[in-house]
N, C-alpha and C positions, 0 to 999 in steps of 0.2 A: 287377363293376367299377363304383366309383362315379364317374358324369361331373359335374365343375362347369358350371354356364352362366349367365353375365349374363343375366337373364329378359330384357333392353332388347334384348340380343344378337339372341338367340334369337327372338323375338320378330319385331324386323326382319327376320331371314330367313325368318321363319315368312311374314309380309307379312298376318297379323293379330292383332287387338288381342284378347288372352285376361286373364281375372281367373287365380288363382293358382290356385281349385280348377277352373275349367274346363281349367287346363293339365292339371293332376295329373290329373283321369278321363281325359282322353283320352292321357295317355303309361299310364295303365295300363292302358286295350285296347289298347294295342302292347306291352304285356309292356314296361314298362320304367316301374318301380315310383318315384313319389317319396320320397327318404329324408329328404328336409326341405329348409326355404327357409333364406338368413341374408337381411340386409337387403336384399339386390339380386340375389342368385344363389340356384339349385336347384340343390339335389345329386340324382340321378338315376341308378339304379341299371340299370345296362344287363346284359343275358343275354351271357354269355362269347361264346357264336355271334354275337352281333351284333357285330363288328368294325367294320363301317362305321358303328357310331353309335357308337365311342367320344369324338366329337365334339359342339363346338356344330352346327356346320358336318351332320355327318352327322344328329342327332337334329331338326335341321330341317328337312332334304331329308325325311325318314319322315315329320312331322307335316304338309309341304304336301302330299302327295302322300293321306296318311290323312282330310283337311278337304275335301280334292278341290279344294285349292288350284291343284292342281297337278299331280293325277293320273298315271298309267301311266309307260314305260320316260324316266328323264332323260336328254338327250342333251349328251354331250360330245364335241364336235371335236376333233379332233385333227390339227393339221398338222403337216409333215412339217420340222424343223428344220435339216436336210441337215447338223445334226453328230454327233460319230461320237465311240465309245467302241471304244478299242482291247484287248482282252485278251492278255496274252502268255503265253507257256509256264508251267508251273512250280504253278498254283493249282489244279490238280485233286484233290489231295489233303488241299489248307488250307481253300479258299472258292472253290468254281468259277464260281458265278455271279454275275450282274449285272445289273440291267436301271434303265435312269433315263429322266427325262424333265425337262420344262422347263416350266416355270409362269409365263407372264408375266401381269403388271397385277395383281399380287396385292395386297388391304388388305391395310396394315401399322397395327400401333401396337404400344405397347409390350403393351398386356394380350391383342391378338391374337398375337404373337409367343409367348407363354407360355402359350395353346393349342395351337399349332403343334407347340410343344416336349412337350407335354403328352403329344398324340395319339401323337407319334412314339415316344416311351416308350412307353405302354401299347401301341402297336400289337408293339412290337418286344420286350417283355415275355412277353406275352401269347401271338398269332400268330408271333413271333419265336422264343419259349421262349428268353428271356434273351438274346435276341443270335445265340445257335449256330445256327437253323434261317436267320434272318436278321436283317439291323440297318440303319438307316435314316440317314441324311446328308443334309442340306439346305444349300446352299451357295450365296455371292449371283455368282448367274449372268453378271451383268458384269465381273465380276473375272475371270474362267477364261478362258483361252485353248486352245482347241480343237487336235484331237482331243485327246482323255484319255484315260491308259492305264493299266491294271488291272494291274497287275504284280506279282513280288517283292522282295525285296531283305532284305539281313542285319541284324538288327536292331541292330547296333553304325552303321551304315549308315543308317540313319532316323534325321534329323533335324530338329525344326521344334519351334513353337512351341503346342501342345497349346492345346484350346480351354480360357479360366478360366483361363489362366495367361501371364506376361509374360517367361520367360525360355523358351529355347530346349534342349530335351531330346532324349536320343536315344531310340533303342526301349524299350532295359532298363528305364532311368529312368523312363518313361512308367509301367510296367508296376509298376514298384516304387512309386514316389511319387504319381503320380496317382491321385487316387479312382476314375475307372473302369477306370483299366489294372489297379489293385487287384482291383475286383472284377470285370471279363471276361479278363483276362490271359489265364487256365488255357486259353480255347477256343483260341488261336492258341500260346504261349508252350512247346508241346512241338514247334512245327517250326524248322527251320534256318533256314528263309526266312519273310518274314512278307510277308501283303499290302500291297499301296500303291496310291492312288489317286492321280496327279499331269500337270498340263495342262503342257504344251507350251513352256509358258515355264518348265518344271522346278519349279515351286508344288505343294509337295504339301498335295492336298485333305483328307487324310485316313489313318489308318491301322485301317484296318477291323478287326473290329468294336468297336474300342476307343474312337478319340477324332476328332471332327475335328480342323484344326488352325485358330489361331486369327487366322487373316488371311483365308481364303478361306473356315470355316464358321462366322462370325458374323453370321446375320442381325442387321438394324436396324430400324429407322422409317423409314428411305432404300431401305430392301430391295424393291422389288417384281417384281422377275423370281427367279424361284427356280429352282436347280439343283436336282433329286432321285435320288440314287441308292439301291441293295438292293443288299446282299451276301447272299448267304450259302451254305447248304449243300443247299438244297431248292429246287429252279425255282420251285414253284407257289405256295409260302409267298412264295417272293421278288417273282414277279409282283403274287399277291395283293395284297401292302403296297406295292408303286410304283401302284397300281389306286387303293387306297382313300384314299392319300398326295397325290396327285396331284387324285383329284376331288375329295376332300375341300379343299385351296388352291381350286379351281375352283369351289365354291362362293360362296369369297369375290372374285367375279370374273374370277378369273383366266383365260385362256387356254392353253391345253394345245397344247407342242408334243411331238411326238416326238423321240428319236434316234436312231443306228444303231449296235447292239453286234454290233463282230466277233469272233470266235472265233478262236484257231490252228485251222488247217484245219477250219473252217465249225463255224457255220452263222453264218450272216448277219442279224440278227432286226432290226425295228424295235419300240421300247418306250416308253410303255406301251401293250399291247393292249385297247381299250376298247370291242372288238367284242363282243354282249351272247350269249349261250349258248341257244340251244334246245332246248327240251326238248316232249314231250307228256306231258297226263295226262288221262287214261279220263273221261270226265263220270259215268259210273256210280259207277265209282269214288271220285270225290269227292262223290257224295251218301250210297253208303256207310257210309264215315268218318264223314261228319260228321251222319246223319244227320237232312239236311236237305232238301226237295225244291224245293233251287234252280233256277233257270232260267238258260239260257243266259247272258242279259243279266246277272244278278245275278252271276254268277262271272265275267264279264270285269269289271264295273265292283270287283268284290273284289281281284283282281289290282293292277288299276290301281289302285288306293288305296292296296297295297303295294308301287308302284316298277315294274312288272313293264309288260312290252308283251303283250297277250294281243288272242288273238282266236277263239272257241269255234263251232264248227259238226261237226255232222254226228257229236257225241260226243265231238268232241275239243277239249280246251283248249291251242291252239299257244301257248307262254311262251315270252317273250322276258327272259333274266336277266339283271338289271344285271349289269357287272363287276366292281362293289363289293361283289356280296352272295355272299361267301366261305363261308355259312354251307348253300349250295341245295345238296344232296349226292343228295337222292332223291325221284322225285316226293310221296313224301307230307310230305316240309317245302313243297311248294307248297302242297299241300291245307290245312296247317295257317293259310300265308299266308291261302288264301280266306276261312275263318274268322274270322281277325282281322280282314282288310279288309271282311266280313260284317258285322263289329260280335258281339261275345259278349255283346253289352247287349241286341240284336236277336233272339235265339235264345229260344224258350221253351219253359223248362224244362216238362220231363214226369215223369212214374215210368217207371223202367226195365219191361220186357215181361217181367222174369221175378224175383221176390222171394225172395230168399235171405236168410237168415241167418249172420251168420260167425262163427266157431269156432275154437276151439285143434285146431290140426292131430294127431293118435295119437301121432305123433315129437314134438312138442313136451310133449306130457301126459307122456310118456314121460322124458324131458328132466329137468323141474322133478320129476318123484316121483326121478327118480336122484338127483338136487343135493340133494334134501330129507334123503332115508336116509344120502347121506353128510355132509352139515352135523351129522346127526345121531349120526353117530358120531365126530365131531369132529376133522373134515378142515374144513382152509380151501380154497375154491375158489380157483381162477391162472383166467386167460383170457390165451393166449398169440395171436401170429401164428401163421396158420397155412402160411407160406412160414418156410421156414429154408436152412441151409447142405448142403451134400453131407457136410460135415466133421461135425456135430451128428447127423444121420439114421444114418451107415454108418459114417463112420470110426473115430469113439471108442466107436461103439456094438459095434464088431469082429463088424460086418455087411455082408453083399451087398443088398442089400432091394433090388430094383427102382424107382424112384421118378420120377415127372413133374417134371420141368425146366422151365421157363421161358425163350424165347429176348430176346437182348439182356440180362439182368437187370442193372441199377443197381449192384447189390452183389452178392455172391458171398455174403453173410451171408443174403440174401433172393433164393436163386436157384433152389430148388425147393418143392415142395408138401409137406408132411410126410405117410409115409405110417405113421405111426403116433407117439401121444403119451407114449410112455415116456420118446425123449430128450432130448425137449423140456423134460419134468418133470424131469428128473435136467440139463439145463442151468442150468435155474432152481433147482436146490438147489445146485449149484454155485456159484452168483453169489451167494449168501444164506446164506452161512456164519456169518457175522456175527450174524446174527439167534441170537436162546436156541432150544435142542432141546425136547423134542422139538419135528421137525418134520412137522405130516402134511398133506400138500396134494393136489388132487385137480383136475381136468380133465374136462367134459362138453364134444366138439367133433367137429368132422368133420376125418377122413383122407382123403385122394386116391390112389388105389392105382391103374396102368396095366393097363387093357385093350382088348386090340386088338378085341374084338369089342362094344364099345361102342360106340354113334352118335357121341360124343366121346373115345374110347380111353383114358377113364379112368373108374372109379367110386367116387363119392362117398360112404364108410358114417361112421357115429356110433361115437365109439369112448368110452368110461370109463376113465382110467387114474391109479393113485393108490399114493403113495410115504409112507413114513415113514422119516424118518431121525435116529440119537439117537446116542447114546454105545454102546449098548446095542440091539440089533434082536431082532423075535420071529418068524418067521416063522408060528407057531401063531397069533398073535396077529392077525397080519391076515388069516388064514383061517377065524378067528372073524367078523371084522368084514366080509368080504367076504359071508360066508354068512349074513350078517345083510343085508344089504344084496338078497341075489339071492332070501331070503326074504320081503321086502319088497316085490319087484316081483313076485309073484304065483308064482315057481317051484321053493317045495315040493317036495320029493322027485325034481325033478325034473335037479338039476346033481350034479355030483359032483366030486372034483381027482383028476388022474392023475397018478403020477409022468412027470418029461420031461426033456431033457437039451438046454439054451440055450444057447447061448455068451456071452452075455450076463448068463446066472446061474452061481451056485455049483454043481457037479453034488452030486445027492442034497439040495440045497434048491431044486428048479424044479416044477411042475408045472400042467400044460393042463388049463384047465377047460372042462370040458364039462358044458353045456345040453341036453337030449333027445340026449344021443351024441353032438352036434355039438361039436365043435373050436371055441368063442367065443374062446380067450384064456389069457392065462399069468399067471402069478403065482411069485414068490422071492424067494430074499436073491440082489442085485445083484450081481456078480463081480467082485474087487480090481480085476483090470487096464482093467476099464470105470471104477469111481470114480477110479482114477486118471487115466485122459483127459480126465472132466469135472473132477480136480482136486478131488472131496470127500474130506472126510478121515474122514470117520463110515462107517460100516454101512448101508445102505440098502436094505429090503425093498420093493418092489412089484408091482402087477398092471393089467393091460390089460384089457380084451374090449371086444368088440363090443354094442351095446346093440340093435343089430337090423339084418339082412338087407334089403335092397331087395327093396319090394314085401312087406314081412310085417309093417306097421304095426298090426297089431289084434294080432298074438303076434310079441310082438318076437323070438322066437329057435323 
């Protein structure tokens, strides 16, 4: 993610005076690389984990704390604003949660206002996943009259004034006409009822996760107390973004209050929670890792140069974790912290204690001589996905095959593993009818096939599989060419074709090839009632096998 920042900005909050490349070294020992200056701003490329610096506001809190400006855990107050966010029935199945807070004495201008808006995007982008996980509202907090309640209501039934626009719309419309009911509609647009956020004098704040509306979510240059709310479908995403929503205003002065979100029958929460997370990590362990022989002092003043409250005895390093830094999942993203706040400038480099050499792995060497003998007898290579459909694997193929699923899957077209590349090859001649015949293409790639007695209950082989398809087919013809090929890879006298009976083939044109006895693979002419579910209208001979067994890389069969 690229963040803009007014160096003057950034700067002032940094609270010292840096030339351009003293900025650039030291945001690049933070991992967050310069992509260029224009005349007054840096573009600055921040790590997707760093959430809290998708900011001016946040990439200067990191650099005081990194200069020892300003070092260890930031503290934000937070008082108690004694008002209240009501939820009603009905959003458990559209947008359940919520959580806001209040921001007073915030700098306003117009070019800090369009970072505000800026963050709020990329947070709700990003950590949000478009809006659906959560989405973020900013609202001038003098205007709203208390309690506010979370409701639903029919979308013919919503009606207001959409932010960016001057006339008065209802849901549909919103969702039809507006640019962003356009493009977030689909997350709310398949329920009955939609959400609504609206205060007590019947002003509605907003219609989640689409648009505010344009009298109560217009910040200004007059704006300095701010409303913040989070919808959405994920408590912790939601929390998250009111955390880093919230300090991030609070850096530009601001004060933090709380509010209180009630529930239908409980729970009762106050938000935002800006209490910091404990954790421990091993001192052994972190010299380990980084092989370094730190000392106690050196790994707490490391911490604290990364934001963190820490305090190390006895082995162990107690971390205290902002609530902004969304990104700490497991002691060893602290360990990484120490490092950085170590300085990677400060480290010197050594030769590793054991000198190797690197190499093409047997499967690989194996690989590239296959693609070579078949380029060579005048096959084009495909490189497909290796997820496809239930329908492409079994159904057209007038197969049962076993196959690995994927849970959740996006599309049903990319919802399992392909446990073999035949129908994948005859999908793809299927689509490429168009193109002149002959056609001969071919496939070096891996299959996923279910087993229960695997570490992972599936295993992973190399499979060869290659088609021709013309006017006209041979099946002698690619059993010429395959026996050139399997002579090639080193096995002389060693394979042979057996007659076999596929369902998938013609009977009396099918037959299994076998390597030392072994069962590798099949080979024939294709069977009508299969070209007809992929829809080819030619003849189409092909073969499969296996290029080698797990764990027999030095003889592949």
């Amino acid at each position: 993610m690229i963040v803009t920042c007014i160096i003057d900005s950034l700067l002032r909050l940094v609270g010292r005076k840096m030339s351009r490349e003293q900025l650039e070294d030291k945001l690049f020992l933070l991992k967050a690389e310069v992509e260029g200056f224009g005349e007054d701003t840096i573009d600055i490329e921040i790590n997707p984990d760093r959430q809290d610096m998708l900011s001016t506001e946040g990439v200067a809190r990191a650099l005081r704390a990194f200069l020892d400006i300003d070092p260890g855990l930031p503290k934000f107050p937070v008082r108690n604003s004694c008002k209240k966010i009501v939820v009603k029935k009905g959003l458990d199945k559209i947008r359940k949660y919520i959580s806001c807070g209040i921001v007073k004495g915030v700098e306003t201008s117009d070019q800090l206002i369009k970072e505000y808006m800026r963050l709020q995007e990329m947070l709700t982008s990003t950590h949000g996943r478009n809006r659906r996980k959560a989405s973020i509202g900013l609202y001038v907090y003098d205007d709203l009259k208390f309690p506010i309640y979370y409701e639903t209501e029919l979308p013919e039934r919503i009606e207001f004034v959409p932010l960016g626009h001057d006339e008065r719309m209802d849901g549909p419309t919103i969702l039809q006409r507006h640019e962003k009911g356009v493009e977030f509609g689909p997350i709310i647009s398949g329920f009955q009822r939609w959400p609504l956020l609206v205060d007590s004098g019947g002003k509605i704040l907003s219609l989640p996760p689409i648009i505010n509306s344009n009298d109560l979510g217009r910040i200004s240059e007059d704006t300095h107390n701010i409303f913040v709310e989070v919808t959405g479908t994920h408590l912790p995403t939601v929390e998250q973004c009111l955390n880093i929503m919230t300090t991030s205003l609070a850096e530009r002065g601001g004060k933090i209050e709380s509010v209180e979100v009630s529930y239908p029958n409980g729970p009762v929460v106050q938000t935002p929670e800006l209490t910091p997370r404990e954790m421990e990590v091993d001192v052994e362990e972190i010299r380990r890792l980084l092989g370094l022989d730190v000392t106690y002092k050196e790994i707490q003043a490391s911490l604290k140069r990364m934001c963190y409250g820490a305090k190390v005895s006895k082995g162990t390093a107690k971390v205290k974790v902002p609530a902004f830094r969304v990104d700490i999942l497991h002691p060893w993203d602290i360990i990484e912290d120490v490092a950085i706040g170590y300085g990677f400038d400060n480290i010197d480099p050594t030769l590793p204690g054991t000198m190797t050499v690197g190499g093409v792995r047997p499967m690989t060497r194996l690989k590239n001589k296959t693609r070579e003998l078949m380029v060579g007898t005048g096959f084009q290579e495909i490189m497909s996905y290796i997820m496809t459909s239930p329908e492409v694997l079994n159904e057209k193929m007038e197969r049962t095959t076993p196959y690995v699923g994927t849970a959740n899957p996006k599309s049903r077209d990319f919802s399992v593993l392909r446990n073999s590349l035949l129908p994948v090859l005859l999908d793809f001649a299927g689509r490429n009818q168009h193109a002149d015949y002959p056609q001969k293409v071919f496939e070096v790639g891996d299959i996923v096939l279910p087993d229960k007695d695997a570490e992972t209950r599936t295993q992973q082989l190399t499979s060869l599989c290659a088609l021709i398809t013309n006017t006209q087919v041979d099946v002698t013809e690619l059993l010429r060419e395959l026996a050139f090929v399997l002579r090639g890879l080193g096995l002389e006298g060693r394979f042979k074709f057996q007659s076999s009976i596929d369902s998938c083939f013609i009977d009396g044109r099918a037959a299994r090839i076998l390597v030392d006895k072994k069962d590798v693979g099949i080979v024939g002419e294709v069977s009508p009632t299969v070209l007809t579910n992929f829809e080819i209208g030619s003849p189409v001979v092909a073969f499969e096998m296996l290029l080698a067994q797990e764990g027999t890389y030095q003889k592949p069969y």
